[in-house]
N, C-alpha and C positions, 0 to 999 in steps of 0.2 A: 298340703300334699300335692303333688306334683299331679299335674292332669296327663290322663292317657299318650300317648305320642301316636302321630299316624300313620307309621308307613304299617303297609302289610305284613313285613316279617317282624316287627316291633307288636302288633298286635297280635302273633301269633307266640310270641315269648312271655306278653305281659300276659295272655291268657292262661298258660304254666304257671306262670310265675310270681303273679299279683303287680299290683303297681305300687314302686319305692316310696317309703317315706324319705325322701332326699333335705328334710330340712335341717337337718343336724348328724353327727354320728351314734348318738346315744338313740335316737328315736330310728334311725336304718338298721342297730340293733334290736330294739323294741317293734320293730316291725317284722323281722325274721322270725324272732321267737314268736310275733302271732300268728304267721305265717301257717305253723303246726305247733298251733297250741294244746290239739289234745297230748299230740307227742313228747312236750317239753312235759303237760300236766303227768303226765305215765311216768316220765323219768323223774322229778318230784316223788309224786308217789311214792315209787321203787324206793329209791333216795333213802326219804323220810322212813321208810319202814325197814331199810336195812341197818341204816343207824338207829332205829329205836330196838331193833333183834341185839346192834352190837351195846348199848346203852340197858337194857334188861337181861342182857347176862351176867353183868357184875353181882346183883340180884340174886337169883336164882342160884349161884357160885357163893356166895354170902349163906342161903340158905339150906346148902345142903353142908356146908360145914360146920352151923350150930347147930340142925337140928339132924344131921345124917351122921354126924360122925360122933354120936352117944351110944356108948354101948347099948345092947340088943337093940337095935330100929335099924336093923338093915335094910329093911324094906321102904323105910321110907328117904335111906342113900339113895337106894337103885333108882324111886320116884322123879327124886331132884337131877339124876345126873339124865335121867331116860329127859326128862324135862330142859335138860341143857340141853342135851343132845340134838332134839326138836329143835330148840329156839336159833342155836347155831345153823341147820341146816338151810330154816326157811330164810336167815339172815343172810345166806350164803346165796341161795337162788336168789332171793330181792337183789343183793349186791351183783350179781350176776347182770341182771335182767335191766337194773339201773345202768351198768356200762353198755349194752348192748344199746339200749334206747338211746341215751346221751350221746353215743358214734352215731347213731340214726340223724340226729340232730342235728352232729355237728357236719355230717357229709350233707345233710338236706343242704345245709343253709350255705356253705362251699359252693355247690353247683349251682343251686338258685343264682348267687351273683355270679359263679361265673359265666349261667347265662347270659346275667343282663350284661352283664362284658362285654362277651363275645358277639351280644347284639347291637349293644353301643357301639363296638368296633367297628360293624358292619356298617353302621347307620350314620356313624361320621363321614364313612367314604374319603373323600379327597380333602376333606378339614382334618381328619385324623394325623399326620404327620406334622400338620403346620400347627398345632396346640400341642401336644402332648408326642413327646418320645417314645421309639419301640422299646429304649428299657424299662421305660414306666409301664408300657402296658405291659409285659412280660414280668416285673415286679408285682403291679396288681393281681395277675392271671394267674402266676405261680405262688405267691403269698400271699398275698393280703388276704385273698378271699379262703385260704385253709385259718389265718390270725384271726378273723371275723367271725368264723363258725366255731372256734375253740374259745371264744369269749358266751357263749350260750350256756356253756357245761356251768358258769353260774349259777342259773337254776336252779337244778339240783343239789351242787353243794350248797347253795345259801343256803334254799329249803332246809336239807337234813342237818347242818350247821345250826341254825335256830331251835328245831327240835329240838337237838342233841343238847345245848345249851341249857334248853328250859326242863329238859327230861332231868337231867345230872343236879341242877339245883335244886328240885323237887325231891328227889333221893337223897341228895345230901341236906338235906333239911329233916329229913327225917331219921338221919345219923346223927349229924350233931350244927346245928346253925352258924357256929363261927366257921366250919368249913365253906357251907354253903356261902357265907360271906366272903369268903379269901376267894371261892370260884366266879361268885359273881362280879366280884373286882378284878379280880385278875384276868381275867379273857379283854372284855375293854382295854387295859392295859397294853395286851398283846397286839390290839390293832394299831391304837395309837402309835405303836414303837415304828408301825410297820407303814403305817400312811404316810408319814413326810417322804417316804422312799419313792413313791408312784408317781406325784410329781415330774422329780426330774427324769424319772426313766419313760415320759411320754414323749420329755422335750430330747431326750437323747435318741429314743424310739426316731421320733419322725426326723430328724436330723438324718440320720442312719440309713433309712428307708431314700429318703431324697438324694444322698450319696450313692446308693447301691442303683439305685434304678439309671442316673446317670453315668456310671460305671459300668452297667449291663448292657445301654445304648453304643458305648464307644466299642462294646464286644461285638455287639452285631455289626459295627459299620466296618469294623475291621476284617472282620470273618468277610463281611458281603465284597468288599471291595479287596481282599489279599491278593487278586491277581493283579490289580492296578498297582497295589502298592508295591507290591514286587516289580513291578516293571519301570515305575517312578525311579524306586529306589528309596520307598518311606517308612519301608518296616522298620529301621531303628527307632525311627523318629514318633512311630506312632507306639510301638514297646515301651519307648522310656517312657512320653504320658502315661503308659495305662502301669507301669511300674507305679509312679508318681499318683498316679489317681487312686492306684490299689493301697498304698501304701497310708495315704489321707482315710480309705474306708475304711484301714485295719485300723487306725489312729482312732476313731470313730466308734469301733468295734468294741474298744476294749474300753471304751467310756462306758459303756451300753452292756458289757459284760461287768463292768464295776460293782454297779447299780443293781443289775440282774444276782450278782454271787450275793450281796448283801440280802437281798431279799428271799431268796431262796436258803439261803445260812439261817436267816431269824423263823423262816418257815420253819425248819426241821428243829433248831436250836431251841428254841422258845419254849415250846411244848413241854420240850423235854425236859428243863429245866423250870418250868412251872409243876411238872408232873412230881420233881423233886422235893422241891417245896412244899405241895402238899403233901404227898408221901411222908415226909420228916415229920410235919404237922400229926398227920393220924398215929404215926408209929410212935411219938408221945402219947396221946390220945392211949392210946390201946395199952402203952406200960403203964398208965396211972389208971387203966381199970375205967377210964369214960366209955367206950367202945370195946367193943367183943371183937375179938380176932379174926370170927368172921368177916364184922362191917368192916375191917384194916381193908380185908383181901376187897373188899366191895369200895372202898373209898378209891384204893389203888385203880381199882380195873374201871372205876368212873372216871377218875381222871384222865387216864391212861386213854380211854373210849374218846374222851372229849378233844385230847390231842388232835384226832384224825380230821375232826371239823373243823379246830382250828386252822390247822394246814391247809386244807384246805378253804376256809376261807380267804387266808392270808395268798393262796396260787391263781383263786379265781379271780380277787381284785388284782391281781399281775395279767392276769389275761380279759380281763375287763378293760384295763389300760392299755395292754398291747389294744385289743381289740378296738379301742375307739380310736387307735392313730391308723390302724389299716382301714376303717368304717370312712372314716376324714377321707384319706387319697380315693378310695371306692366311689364314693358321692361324690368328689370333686370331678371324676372324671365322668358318669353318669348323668353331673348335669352338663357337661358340654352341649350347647349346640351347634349342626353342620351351619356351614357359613354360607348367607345367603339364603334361605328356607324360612317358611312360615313354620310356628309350630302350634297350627290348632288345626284342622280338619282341610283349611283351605278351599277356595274356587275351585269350581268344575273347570276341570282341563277343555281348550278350545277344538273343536270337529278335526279329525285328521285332513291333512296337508296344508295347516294354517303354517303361513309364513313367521320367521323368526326375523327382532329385530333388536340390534345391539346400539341404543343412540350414543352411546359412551364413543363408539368407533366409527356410526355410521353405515357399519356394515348389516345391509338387509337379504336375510338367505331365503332366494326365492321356492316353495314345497316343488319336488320332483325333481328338482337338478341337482348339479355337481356343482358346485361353485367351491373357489379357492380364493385361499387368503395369503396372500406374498408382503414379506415386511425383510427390511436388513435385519432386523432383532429378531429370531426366535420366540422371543419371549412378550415380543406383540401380537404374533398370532395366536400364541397360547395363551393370552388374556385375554383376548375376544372368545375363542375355543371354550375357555374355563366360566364365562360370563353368560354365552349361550347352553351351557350345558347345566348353570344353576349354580355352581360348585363356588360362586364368590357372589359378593353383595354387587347388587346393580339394579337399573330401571330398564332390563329386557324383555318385551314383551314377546308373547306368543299369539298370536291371530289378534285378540281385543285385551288380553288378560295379564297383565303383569306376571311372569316368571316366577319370582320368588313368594308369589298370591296361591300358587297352585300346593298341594299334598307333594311329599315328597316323592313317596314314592309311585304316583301317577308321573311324577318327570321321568322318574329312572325307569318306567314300563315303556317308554316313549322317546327315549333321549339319552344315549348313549354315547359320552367320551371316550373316545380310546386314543391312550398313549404310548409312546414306544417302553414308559417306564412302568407301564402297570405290571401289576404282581402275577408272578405264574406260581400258582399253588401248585400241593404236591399231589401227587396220583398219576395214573397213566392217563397218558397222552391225551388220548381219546375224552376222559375225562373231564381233562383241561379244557377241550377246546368245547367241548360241550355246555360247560354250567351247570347251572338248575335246568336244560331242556331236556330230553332225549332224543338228538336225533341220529335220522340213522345213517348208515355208511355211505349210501349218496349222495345225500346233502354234506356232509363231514368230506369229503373227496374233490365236493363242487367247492366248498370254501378253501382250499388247501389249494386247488388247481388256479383259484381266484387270487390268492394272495402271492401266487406261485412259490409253496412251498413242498410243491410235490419230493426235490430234491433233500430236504430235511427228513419228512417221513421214510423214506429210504433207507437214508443214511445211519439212522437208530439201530437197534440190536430188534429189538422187535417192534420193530413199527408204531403205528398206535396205538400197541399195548407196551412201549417203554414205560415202563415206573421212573418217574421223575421228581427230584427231591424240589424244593421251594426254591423258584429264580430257575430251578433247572440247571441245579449248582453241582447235580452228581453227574453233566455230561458236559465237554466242553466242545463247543460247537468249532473251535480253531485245529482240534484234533481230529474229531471224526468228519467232519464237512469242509477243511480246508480252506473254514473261514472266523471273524469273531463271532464270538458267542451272539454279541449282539444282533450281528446279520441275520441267523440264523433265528434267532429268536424271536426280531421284531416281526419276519414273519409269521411266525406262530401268531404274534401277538391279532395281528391283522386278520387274520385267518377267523382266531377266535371270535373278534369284529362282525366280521363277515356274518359266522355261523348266526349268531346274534338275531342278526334282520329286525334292527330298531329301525323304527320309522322316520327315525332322525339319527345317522351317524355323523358325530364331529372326530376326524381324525388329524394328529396331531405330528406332523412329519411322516409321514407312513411308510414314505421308498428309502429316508434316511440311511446309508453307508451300505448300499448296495450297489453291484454295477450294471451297465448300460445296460445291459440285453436283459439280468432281473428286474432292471426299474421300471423299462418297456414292457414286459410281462405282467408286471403287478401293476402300473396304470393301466392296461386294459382289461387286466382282470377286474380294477376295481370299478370300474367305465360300466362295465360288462353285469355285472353281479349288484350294484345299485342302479340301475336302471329303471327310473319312474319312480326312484323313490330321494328322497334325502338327504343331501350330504356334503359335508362341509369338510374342506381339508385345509392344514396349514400346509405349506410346501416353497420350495423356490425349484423344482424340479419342473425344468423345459415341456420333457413329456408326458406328465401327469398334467401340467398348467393345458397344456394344449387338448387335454381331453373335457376341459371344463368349460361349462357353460357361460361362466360368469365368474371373472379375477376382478379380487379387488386388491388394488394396491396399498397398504398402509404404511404412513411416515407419521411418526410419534404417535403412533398408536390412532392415527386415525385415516378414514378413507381420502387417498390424494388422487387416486382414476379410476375407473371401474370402464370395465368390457370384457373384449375377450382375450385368449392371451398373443392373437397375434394383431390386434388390434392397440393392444399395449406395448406391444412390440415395435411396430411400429414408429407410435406417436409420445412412449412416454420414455426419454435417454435415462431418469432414475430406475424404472422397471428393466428398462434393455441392460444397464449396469448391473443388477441382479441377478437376474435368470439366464442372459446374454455373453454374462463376461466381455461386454464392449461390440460383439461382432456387428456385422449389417445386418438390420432387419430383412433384407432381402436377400438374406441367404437362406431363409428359412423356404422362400417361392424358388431361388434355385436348387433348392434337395429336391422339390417338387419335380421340376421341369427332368431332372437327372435323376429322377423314379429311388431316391437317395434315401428310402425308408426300409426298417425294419420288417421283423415276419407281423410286427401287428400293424402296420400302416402308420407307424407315430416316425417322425421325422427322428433320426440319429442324435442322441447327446454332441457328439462328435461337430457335427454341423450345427444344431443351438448354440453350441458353447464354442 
């Protein structure tokens, strides 16, 4: 079994929720149904006792017609039917109270995993995308885990299946033994027909499943990105794949509906045609005078009884199969782990303002500064960024203690990534920029003023109580702010940074496609608002570099100067090519001399570049 996991809200899930048997998909269903086992044992019960009501009425109906319906014994008619009567009803509440428990059951075991989803999701963080697709996880979320909890209701029919089984050949044995032999043969029979079918509908099952979930990814990217693609000009182009892709699931579908009509034909077919068979059997039986006309009506209504466990066994090994190919993708994705992370309890995290250091790039971020990281690649600085933040495998240490030595979630209490691409969940405003904290309207105003997005909040319908859809996809920031959405929202993003107040902020482009006078705003906002504490930014922005204490230059991903940035300016022509656009380093001392700055004292884009 899978040992506990550590972060915080992982042990506040597994504490609901137990911890998975992750070693197979038959033992993650044997573990839900122990989950609440007195609840499955209740729905059993019920089960077994409403099928043994519907299994002792044949019975009973047997007996008030040989011995009720002889002239004068009225009294002991009324007996037998007041005795059906009874037996029907309490059969009726059992059947009752057995659906009600088995919903119980099968909603328990639904939510259970979808919490450990929704906590795995969490807990993958920044590994989440890079393993596993959002239509996978949205196929898990929305089906697997209802296919998973509908694989339980086994139980209960096995349970009353077997009963009912061993009840009806006990009766019929005491009618007449060659029937009993044709029942007892014949139910076996009826699986048989029915199990080479489960097979291939597992392998078309998970086929199916891996189709759809890939299918449900290219909806999301499409939906996310429709304003790009409209502006490309790639909506035909991405149409026809998803024509083409839809067209291959329907292909898929109807393999998988094949399989499915067959087996659900022989469920309902079966029965009824073994019920026939016997039937023919007694109603011989009864013209030659072996059996009484009662025990006909009583053979019929046992067989007839026994039908409904077949059926149902024959629907629960269909949903036992579905259920082990969604249990399969469930635990596949459950055992994931984040990348880069230990996963047992981990070293104690080193004393606050212990220095971080990246040997991969050389880059060492001194506790309480600003330091920046300038590379031609984007995508050098966000692997250093993504290496100090935990979020990929590496030998980054934190004060004495190797990084990826430490509990997860002691890094993420302490060490906060922020990128222009992180997700804006849905809720108001306010909400968003908040989290899991509560703060309040002055701190919430101070970060807004910091990332200078004061003009965003404005510009909303209701402020920082807009209700905002996921991305912040129901307002677009180029129509009511008269700029891209993204402008507008990376500073939100920032913002939300801010409110944060991790002890360590890595931020990842931060002033990214904004212009001079916001970039100059939001570098001294951020100057301003991490002060004494933290913080590492990727950038090639002139007046944020010039608020930093310590630029380091990187070429092919590793440190080629380090100082400050007009220090670098100066003495490095690959840095001045960067940030500079070619100019004289000494134009930066003549904006100086010609008082040539901005309302926050940072030297004009215009004059850097």
């Amino acid at each position: 079994m899978r040992p506990e996991r550590e972060t915080t809200l992982d042990t506040d899930v597994t504490r609901l929720t137990g911890v998975p048997d992750l070693r197979s998909a038959g033992r993650y269903l044997w573990w839900l149904a122990r989950r609440q086992r007195g609840r499955v044992a209740a729905g059993m019960l019920f089960g077994s006792s409403w099928m043994a009501g519907l299994t002792l009425a044949p019975l009973v109906l047997a007996r008030a017609i040989d011995e009720g319906l002889v002239p004068g014994r009225p009294g002991v008619l009324a007996g037998w039917c007041a005795a059906l009567f009874a037996l029907n009803g309490l059969s009726a509440w059992c059947g009752m109270m057995r659906h009600r428990t088995m919903t119980r059951v099968r909603m328990d075991a639904a939510f259970r995993t979808a919490r450990l989803v929704n906590d795995q999701a969490t807990r993958l963080g920044a590994t989440l995308p890079r393993r596993v697709t959002a239509g996978e996880v949205v196929t898990i979320g929305m089906r697997d885990v209802g296919v998973a909890g509908q694989a339980l209701t086994m139980a209960s029919s096995g349970a009353s299946g077997v009963l009912a089984f061993g009840a009806v050949a006990v009766l019929l044995l005491t009618v007449s033994p060659p029937l009993a032999a044709v029942v007892l043969l014949g139910v076996p029979v009826l699986a048989l027909l029915v199990g080479p079918l489960l097979g291939p509908l597992r392998g078309s099952e998970a086929a199916y499943r891996e189709r759809e979930s890939g299918l449900t990814a290219r909806v999301l990217d499409i939906v996310g990105g429709l304003r790009v693609l409209g502006g490309l000009g790639g909506k035909d182009v991405h149409a026809e794949r998803f024509r083409r892709d839809s067209a291959r699931l329907r292909a898929e579908g109807y393999r998988v509906a094949a399989v499915t009509s067959w087996i659900q034909a022989l469920a309902g077919g079966l029965p009824v045609l073994f019920l026939a068979v016997v039937t023919w059997l007694a109603a011989r039986m009864a013209a030659q005078g072996s059996i009484t006309v009662g025990e006909l009506v009583a053979v019929y209504g046992y067989v007839a009884v026994l039908s409904i466990p077949v059926n149902y066994l024959i629907e629960g090994a269909y949903d036992v199969s579905r259920g082990l190919v969604a249990a399969r993708r469930i635990i596949r994705f459950l055992d994931l782990e984040p990348e880069g992370t230990t996963t047992g309890p981990g070293q104690a995290p080193p004393p606050a303002d212990s220095p971080l250091h990246d040997p991969d790039s050389g880059v060492r971020v001194a506790p309480g500064r600003l330091t920046a990281l300038v590379s031609a690649r984007t995508a050098e600085t966000g692997a250093v960024l993504t290496r100090l933040a935990g979020f990929a495998p590496s030998a980054v240490t934190w004060g004495s203690v190797r990084l990826d030595g430490i509990a997860r979630a002691r890094v993420l209490d302490r060490i906060l990534l922020a990128e222009n691409e992180a997700d804006l969940f849905a809720g108001p405003l306010r909400a968003v920029l908040s989290g899991r904290r509560r703060p309040d309207d002055a701190a919430i105003a101070d970060a807004v003023r910091a990332a200078a997005a004061e003009d965003v909040v404005r510009g909303l319908p209701a402020g920082l109580d807009t209700p905002l859809l996921a991305q912040a996809r129901n307002l677009s920031g180029g129509q009511r702010l008269g700029a891209p959405p993204s402008v507008s929202w990376g500073r939100i993003r920032l913002a939300r940074a801010l409110l944060a107040g991790p002890e360590v902020l890595l931020a990842a482009e931060p002033t990214s496609a904004v212009d001079a006078h916001t970039e100059a705003a939001m570098a001294a906002g951020l100057r301003a608002a991490r002060a004494g504490r933290t913080t590492v930014v990727g950038t090639a922005s002139p007046l944020l570099l010039d608020r930093a204490d310590t630029v380091y230059l990187l070429v092919d991903g590793r440190v080629a100067a380090v100082g400050t940035h007009r220090e670098l300016l100066a003495g490095e022509p690959e840095y001045r090519r960067l940030v500079a656009r070619g100019e004289d380093p000494a134009a930066g001392a003549d904006a100086d001399r010609r008082g040539d700055l901005d309302g926050d004292g940072a030297p004009a884009r215009e004059v850097l570049r």
